[in-house]
N, CA, C and O atoms as CSV, one atom per row, in Angstrom:
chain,resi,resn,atom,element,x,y,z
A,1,UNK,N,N,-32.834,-6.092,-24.794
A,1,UNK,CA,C,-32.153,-6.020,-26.070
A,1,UNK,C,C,-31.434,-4.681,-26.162
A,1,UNK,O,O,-31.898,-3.629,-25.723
A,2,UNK,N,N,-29.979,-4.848,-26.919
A,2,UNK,CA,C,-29.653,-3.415,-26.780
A,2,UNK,C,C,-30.596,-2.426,-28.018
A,2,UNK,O,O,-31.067,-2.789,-29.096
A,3,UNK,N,N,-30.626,-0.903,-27.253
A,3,UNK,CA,C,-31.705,-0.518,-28.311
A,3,UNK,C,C,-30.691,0.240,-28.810
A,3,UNK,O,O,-31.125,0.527,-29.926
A,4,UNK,N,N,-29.694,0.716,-28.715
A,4,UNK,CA,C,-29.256,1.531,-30.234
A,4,UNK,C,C,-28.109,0.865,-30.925
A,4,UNK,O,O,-27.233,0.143,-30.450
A,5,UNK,N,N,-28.338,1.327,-32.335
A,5,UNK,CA,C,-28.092,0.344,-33.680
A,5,UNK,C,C,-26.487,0.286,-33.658
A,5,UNK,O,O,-25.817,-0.728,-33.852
A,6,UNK,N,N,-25.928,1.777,-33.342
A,6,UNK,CA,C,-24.414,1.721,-33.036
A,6,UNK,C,C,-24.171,0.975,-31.783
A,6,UNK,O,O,-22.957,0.777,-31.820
A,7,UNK,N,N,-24.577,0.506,-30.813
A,7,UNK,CA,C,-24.340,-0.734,-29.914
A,7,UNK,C,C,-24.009,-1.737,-29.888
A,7,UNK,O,O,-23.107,-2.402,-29.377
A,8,UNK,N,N,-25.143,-1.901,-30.743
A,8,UNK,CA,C,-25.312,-3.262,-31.699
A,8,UNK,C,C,-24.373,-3.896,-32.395
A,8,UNK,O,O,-23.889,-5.021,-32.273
A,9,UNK,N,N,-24.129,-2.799,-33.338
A,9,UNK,CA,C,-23.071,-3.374,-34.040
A,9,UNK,C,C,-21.407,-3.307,-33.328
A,9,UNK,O,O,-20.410,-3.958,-33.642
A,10,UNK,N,N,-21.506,-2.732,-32.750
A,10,UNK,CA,C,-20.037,-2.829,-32.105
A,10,UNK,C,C,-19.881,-3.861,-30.953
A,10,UNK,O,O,-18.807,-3.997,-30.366
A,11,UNK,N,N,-21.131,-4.673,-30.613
A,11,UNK,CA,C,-20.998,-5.761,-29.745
A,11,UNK,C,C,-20.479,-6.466,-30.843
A,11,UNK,O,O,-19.270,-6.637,-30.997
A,12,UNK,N,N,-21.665,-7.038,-31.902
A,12,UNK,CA,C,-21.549,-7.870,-32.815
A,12,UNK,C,C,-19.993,-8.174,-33.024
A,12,UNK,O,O,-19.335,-9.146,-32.652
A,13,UNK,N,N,-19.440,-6.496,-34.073
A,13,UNK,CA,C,-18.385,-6.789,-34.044
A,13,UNK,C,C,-17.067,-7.156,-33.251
A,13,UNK,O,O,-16.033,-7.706,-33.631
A,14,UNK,N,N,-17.440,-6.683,-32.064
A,14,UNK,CA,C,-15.938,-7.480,-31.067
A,14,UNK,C,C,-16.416,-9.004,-30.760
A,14,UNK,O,O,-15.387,-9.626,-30.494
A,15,UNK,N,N,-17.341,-9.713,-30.699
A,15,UNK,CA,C,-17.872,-10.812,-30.593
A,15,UNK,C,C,-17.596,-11.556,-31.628
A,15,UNK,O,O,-17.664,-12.781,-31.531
A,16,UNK,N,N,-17.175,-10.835,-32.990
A,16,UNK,CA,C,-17.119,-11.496,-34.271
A,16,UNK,C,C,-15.462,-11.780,-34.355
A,16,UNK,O,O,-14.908,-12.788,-34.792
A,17,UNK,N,N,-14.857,-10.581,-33.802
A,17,UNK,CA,C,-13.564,-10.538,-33.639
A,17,UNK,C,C,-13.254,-11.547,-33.282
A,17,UNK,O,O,-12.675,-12.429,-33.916
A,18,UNK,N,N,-13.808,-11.538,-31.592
A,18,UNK,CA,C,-12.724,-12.372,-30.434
A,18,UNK,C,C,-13.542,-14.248,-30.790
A,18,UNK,O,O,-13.102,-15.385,-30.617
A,19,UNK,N,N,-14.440,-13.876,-31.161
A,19,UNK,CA,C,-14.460,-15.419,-31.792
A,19,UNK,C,C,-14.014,-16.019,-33.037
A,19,UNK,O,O,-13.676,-17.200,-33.111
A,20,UNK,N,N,-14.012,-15.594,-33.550
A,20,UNK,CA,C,-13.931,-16.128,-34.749
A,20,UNK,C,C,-12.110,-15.529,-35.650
A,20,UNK,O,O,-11.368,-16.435,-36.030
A,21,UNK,N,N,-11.728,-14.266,-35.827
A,21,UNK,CA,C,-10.642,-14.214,-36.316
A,21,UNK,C,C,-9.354,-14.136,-34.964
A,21,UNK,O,O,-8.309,-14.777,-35.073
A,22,UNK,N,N,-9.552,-13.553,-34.156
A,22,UNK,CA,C,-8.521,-14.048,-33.019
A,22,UNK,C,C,-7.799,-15.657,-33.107
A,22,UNK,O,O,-6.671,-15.802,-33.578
A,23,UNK,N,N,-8.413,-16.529,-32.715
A,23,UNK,CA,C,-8.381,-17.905,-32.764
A,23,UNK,C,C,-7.497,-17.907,-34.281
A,23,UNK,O,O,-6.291,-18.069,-34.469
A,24,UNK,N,N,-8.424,-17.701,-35.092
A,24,UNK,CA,C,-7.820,-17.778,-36.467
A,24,UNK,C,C,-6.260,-17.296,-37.080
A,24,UNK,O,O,-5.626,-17.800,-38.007
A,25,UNK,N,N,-5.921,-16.184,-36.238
A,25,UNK,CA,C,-4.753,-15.733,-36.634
A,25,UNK,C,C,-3.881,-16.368,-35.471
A,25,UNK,O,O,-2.682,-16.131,-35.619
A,26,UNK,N,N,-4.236,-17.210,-34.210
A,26,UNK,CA,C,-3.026,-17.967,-33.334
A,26,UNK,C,C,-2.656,-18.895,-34.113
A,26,UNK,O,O,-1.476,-19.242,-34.157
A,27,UNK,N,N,-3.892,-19.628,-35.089
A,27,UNK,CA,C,-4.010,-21.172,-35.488
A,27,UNK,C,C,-3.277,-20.836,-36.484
A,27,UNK,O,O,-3.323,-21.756,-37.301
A,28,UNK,N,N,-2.682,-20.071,-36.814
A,28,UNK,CA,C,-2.525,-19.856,-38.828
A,28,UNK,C,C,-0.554,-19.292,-38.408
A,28,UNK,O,O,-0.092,-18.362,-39.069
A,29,UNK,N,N,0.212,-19.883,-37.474
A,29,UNK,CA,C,1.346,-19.382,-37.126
A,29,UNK,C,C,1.983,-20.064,-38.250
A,29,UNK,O,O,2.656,-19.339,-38.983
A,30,UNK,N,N,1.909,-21.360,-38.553
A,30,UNK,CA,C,2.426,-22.059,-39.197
A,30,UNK,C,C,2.405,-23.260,-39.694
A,30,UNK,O,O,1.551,-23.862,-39.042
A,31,UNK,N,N,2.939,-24.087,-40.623
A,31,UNK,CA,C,2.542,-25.222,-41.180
A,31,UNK,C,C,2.307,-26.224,-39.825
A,31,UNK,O,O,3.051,-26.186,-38.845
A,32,UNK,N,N,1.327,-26.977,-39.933
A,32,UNK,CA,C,1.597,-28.298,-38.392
A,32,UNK,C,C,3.147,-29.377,-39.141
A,32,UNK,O,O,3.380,-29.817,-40.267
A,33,UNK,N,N,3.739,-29.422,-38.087
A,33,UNK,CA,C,4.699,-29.972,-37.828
A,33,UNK,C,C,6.097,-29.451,-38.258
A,33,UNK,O,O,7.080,-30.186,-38.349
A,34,UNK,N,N,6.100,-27.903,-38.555
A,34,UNK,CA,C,6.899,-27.720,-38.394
A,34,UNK,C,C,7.880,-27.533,-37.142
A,34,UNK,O,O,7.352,-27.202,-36.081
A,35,UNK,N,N,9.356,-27.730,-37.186
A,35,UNK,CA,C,10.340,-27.906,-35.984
A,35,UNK,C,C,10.770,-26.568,-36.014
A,35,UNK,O,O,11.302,-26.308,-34.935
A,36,UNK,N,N,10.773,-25.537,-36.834
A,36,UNK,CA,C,11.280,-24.190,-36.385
A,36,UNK,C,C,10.354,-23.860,-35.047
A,36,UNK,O,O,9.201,-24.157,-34.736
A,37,UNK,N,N,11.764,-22.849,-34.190
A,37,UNK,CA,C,10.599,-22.534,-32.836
A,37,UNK,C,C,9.554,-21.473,-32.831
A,37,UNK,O,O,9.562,-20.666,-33.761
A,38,UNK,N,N,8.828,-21.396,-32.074
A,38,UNK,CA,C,8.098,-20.764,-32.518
A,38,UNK,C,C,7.952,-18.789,-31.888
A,38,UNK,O,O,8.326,-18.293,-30.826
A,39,UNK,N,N,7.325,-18.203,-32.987
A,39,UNK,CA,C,7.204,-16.787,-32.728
A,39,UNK,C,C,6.792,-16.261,-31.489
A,39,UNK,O,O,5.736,-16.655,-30.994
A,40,UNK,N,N,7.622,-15.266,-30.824
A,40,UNK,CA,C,6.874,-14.747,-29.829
A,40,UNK,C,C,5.986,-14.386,-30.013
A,40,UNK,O,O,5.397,-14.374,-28.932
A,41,UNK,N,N,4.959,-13.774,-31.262
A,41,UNK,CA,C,4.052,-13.071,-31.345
A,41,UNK,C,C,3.048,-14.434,-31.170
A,41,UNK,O,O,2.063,-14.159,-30.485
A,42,UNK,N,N,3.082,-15.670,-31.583
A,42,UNK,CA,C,2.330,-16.610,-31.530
A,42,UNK,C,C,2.275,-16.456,-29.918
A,42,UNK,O,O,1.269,-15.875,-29.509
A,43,UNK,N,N,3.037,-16.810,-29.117
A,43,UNK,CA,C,3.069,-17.234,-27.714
A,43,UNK,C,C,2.641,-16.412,-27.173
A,43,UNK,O,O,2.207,-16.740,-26.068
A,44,UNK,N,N,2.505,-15.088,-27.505
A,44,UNK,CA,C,1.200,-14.290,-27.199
A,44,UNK,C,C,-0.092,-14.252,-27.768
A,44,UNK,O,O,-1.066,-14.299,-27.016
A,45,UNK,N,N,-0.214,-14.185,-28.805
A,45,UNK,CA,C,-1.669,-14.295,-29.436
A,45,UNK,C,C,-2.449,-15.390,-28.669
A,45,UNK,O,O,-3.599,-15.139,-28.306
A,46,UNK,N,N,-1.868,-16.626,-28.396
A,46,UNK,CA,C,-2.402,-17.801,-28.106
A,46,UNK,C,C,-3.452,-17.611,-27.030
A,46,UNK,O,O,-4.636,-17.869,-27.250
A,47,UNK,N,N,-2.778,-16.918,-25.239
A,47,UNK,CA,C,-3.588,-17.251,-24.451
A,47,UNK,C,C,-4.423,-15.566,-24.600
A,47,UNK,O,O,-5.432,-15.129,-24.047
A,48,UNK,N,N,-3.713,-15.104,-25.343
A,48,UNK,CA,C,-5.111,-13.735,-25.403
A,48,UNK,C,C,-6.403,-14.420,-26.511
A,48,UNK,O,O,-7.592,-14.469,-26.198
A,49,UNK,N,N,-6.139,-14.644,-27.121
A,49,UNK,CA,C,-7.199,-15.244,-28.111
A,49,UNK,C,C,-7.836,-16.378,-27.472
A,49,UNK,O,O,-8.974,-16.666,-27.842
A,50,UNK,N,N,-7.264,-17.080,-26.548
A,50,UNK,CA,C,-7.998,-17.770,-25.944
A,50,UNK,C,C,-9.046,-17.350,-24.449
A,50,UNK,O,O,-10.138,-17.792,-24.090
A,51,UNK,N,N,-8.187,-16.383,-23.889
A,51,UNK,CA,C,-8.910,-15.434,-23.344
A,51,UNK,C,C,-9.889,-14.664,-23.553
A,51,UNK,O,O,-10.697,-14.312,-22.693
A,52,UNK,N,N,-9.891,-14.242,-25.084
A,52,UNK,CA,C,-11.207,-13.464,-25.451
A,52,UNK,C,C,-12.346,-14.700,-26.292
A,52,UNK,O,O,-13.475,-14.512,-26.748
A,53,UNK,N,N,-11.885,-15.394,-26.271
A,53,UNK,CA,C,-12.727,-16.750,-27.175
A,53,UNK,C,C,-14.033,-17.154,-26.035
A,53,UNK,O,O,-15.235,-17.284,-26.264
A,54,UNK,N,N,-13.162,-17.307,-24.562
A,54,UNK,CA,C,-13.841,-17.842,-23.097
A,54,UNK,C,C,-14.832,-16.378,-22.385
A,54,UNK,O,O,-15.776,-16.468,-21.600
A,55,UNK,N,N,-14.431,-15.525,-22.779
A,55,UNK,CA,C,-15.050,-14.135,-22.183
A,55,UNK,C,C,-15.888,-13.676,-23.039
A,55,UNK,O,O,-16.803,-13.020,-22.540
A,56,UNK,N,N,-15.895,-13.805,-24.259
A,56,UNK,CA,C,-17.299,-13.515,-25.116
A,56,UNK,C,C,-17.849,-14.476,-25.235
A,56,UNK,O,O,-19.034,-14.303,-24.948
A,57,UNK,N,N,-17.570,-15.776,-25.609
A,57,UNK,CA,C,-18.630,-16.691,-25.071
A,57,UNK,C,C,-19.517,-16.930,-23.959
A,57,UNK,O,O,-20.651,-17.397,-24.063
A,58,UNK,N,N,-18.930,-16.579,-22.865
A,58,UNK,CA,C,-19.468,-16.846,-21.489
A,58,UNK,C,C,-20.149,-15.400,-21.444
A,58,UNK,O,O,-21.173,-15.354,-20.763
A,59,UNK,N,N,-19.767,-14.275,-22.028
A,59,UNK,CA,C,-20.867,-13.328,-22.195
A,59,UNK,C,C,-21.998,-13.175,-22.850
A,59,UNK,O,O,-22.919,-12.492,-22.402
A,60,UNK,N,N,-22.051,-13.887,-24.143
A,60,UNK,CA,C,-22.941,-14.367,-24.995
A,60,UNK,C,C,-23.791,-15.251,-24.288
A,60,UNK,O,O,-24.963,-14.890,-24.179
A,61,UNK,N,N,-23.358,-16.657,-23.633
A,61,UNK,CA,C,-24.162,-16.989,-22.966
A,61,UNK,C,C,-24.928,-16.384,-21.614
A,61,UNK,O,O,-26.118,-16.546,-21.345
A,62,UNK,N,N,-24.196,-15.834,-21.031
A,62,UNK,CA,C,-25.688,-14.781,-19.599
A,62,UNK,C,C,-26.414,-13.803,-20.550
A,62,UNK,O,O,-27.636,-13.715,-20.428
A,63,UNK,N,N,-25.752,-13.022,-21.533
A,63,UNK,CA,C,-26.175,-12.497,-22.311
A,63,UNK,C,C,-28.311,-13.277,-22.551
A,63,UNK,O,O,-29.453,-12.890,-22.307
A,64,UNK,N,N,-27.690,-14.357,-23.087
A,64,UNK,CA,C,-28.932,-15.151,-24.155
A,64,UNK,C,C,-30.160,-15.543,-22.395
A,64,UNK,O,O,-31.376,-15.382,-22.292
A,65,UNK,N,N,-29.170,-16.054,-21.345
A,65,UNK,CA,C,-29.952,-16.888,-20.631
A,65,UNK,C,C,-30.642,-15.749,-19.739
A,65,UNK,O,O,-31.549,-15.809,-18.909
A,66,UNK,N,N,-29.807,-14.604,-20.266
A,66,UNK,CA,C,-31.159,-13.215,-19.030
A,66,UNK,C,C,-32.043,-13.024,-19.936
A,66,UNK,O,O,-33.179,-13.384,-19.627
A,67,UNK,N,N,-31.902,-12.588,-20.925
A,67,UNK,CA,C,-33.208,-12.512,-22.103
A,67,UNK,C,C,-34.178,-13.853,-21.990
A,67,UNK,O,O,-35.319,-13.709,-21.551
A,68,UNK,N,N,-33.764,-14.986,-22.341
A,68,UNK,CA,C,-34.555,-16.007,-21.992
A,68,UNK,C,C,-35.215,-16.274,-20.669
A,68,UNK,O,O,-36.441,-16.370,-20.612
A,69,UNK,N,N,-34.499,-16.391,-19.659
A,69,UNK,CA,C,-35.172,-16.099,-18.397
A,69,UNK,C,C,-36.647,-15.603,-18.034
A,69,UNK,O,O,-37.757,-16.044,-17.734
A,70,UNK,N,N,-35.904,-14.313,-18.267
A,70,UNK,CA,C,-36.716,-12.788,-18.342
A,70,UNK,C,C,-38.472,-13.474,-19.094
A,70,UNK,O,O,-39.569,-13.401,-18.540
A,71,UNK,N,N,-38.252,-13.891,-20.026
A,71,UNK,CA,C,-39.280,-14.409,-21.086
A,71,UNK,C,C,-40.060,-15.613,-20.680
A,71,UNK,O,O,-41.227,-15.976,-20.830
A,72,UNK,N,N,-38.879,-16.153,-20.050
A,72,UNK,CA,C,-39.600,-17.307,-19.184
A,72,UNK,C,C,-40.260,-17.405,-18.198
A,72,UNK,O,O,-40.932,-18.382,-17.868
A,73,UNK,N,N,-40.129,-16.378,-17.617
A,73,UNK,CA,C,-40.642,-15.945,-16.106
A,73,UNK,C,C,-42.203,-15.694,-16.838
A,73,UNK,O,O,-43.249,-16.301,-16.608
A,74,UNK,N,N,-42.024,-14.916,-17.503
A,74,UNK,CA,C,-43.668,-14.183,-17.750
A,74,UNK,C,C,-44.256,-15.113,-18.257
A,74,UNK,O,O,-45.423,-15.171,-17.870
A,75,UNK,N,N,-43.872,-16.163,-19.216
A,75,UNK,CA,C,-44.275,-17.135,-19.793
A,75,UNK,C,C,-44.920,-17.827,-18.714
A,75,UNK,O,O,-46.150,-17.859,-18.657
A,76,UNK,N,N,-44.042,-18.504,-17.667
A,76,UNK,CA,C,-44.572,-19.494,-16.350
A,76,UNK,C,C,-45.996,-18.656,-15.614
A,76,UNK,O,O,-47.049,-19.237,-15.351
A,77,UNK,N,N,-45.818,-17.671,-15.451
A,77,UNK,CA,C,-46.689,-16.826,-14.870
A,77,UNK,C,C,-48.048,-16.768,-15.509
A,77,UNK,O,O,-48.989,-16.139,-15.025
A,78,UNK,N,N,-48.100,-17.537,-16.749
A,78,UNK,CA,C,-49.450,-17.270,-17.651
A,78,UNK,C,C,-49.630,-18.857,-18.107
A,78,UNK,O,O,-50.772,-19.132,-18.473
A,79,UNK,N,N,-48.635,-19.972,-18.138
A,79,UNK,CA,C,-49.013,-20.770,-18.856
A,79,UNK,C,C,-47.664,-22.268,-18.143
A,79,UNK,O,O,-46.717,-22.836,-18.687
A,80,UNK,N,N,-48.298,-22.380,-16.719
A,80,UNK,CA,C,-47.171,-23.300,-16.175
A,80,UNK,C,C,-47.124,-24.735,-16.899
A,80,UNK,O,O,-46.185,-25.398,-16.460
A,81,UNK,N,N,-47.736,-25.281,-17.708
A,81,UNK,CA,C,-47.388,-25.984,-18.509
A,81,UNK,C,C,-46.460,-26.301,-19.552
A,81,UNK,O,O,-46.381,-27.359,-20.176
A,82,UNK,N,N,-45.731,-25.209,-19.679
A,82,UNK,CA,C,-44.410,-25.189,-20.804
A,82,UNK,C,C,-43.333,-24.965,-20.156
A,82,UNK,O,O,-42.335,-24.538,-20.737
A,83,UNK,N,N,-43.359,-25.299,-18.409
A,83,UNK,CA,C,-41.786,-25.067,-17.579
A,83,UNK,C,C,-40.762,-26.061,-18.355
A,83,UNK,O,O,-39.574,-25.739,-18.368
A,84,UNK,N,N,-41.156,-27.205,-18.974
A,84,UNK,CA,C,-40.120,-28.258,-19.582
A,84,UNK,C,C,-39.412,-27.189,-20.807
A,84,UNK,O,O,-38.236,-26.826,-20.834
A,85,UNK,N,N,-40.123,-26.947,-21.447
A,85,UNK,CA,C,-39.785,-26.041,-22.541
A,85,UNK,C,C,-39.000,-25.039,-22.234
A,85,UNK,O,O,-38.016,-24.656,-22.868
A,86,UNK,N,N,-39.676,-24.373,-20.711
A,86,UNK,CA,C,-38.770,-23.097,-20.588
A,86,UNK,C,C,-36.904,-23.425,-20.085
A,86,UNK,O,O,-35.890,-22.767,-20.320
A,87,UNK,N,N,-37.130,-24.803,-19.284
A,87,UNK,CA,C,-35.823,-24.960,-18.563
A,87,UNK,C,C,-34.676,-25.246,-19.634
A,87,UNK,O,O,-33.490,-25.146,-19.321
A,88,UNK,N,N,-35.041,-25.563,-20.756
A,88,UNK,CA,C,-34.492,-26.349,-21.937
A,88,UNK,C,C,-34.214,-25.196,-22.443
A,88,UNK,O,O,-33.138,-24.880,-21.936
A,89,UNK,N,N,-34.533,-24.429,-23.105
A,89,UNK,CA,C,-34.829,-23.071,-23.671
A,89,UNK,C,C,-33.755,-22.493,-22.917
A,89,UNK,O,O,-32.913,-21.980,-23.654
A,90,UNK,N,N,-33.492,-22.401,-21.627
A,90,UNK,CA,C,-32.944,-21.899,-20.652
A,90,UNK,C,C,-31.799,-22.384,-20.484
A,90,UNK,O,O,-30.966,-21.620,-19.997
A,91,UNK,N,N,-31.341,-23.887,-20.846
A,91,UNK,CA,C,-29.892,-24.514,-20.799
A,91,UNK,C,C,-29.126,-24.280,-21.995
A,91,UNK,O,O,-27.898,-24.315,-22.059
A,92,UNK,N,N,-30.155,-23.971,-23.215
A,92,UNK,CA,C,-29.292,-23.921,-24.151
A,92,UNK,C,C,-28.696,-23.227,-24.671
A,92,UNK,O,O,-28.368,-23.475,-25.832
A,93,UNK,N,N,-28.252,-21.929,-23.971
A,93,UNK,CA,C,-27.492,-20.931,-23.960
A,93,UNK,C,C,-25.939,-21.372,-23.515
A,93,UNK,O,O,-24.951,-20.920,-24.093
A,94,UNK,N,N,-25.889,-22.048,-22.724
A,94,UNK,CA,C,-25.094,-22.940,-21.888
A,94,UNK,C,C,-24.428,-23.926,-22.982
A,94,UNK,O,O,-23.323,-24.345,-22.639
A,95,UNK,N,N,-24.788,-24.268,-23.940
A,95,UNK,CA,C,-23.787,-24.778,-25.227
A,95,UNK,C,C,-22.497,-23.373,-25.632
A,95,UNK,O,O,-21.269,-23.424,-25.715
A,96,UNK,N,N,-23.416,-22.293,-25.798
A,96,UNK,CA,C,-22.325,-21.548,-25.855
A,96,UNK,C,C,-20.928,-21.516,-25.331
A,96,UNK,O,O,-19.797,-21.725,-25.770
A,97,UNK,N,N,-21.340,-21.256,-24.500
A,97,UNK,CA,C,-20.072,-20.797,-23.294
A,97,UNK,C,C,-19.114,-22.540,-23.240
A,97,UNK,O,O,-17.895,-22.654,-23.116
A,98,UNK,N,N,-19.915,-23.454,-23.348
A,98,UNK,CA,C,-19.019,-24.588,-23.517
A,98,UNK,C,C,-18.033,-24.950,-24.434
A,98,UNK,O,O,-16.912,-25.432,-24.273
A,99,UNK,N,N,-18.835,-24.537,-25.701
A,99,UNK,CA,C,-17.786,-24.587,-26.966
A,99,UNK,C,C,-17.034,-23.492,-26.864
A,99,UNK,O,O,-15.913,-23.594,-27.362
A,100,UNK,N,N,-17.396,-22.162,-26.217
A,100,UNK,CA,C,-16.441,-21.099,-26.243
A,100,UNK,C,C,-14.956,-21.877,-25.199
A,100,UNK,O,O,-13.768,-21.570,-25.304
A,101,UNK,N,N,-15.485,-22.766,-24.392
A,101,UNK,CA,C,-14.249,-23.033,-23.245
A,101,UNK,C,C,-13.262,-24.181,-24.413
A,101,UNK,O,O,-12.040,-24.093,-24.535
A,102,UNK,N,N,-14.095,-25.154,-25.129
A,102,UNK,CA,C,-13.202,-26.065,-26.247
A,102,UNK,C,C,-12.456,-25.600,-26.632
A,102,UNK,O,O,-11.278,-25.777,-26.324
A,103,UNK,N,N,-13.055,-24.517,-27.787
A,103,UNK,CA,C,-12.612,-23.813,-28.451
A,103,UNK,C,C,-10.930,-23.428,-27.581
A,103,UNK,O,O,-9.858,-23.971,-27.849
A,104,UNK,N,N,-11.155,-22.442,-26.614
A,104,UNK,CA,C,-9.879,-21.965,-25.648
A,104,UNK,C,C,-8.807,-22.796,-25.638
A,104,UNK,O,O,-7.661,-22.606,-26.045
A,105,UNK,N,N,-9.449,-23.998,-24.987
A,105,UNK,CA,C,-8.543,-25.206,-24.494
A,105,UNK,C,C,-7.421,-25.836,-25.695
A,105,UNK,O,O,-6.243,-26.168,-25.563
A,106,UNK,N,N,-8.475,-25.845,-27.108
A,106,UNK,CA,C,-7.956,-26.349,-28.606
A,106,UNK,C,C,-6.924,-25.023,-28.759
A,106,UNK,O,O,-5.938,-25.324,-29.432
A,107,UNK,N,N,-6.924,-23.598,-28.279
A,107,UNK,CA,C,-5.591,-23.052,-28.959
A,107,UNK,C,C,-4.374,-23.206,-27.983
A,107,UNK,O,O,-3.195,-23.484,-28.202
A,108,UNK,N,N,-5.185,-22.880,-26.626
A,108,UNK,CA,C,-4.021,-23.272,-26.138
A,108,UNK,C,C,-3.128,-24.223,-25.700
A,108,UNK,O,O,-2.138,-24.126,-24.975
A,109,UNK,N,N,-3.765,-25.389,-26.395
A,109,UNK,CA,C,-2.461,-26.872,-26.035
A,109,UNK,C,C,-2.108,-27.109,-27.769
A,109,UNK,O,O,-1.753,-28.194,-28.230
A,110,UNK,N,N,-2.315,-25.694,-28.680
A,110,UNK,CA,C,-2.325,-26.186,-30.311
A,110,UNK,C,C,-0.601,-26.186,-29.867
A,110,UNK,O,O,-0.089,-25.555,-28.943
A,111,UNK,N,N,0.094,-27.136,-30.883
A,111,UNK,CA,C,1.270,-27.212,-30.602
A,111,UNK,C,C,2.223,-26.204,-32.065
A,111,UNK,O,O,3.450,-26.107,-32.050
């Protein structure tokens, strides 16, 4: 875990960034269906925001699955009866990084 509090929060916040308002300000160029062409600044925002959408997700997820791991290991080592639990425990970090790749894919074919 990271141990200091200014760490912390400055992961949080670029994680909060590149997920959540990045995306938000490619998606928000303009009404859907409008025929005006579109902004260069859009045609950039797009694959950077989609770039940082796929790279903090997929960091978030090794992120979650070394901590879990880590936990799991010691766990197996004391109590091999909960390996079902641990492998599960262990995939579902792996949702992350998937919806982080949707997510990507949804800005960059947004028309």
């Amino acid at each position: 875990m990271i141990e200091n509090r200014l760490a912390r929060k400055v992961v949080f916040g670029l994680t909060f960034f590149g997920v959540m308002l990045v995306p938000a300000m490619a998606m928000a160029a303009g009404p859907a269906g409008a025929t005006t062409p579109t902004d260069w600044r859009v045609l950039v925002a797009r694959p950077i925001s989609a770039g940082l959408v796929m790279t903090f997700s997929a960091m978030s997820a090794g992120y979650a699955q070394a901590k879990i791991g880590a936990a799991g290991a010691g766990t197996l080592a004391e109590r091999p009866e909960v390996a079902i639990n641990i492998i599960v425990l262990e995939a579902l970090p792996e949702i992350i990084a998937l919806l982080g790749f949707v997510i990507a894919f949804m800005i960059g074919t947004a028309a």
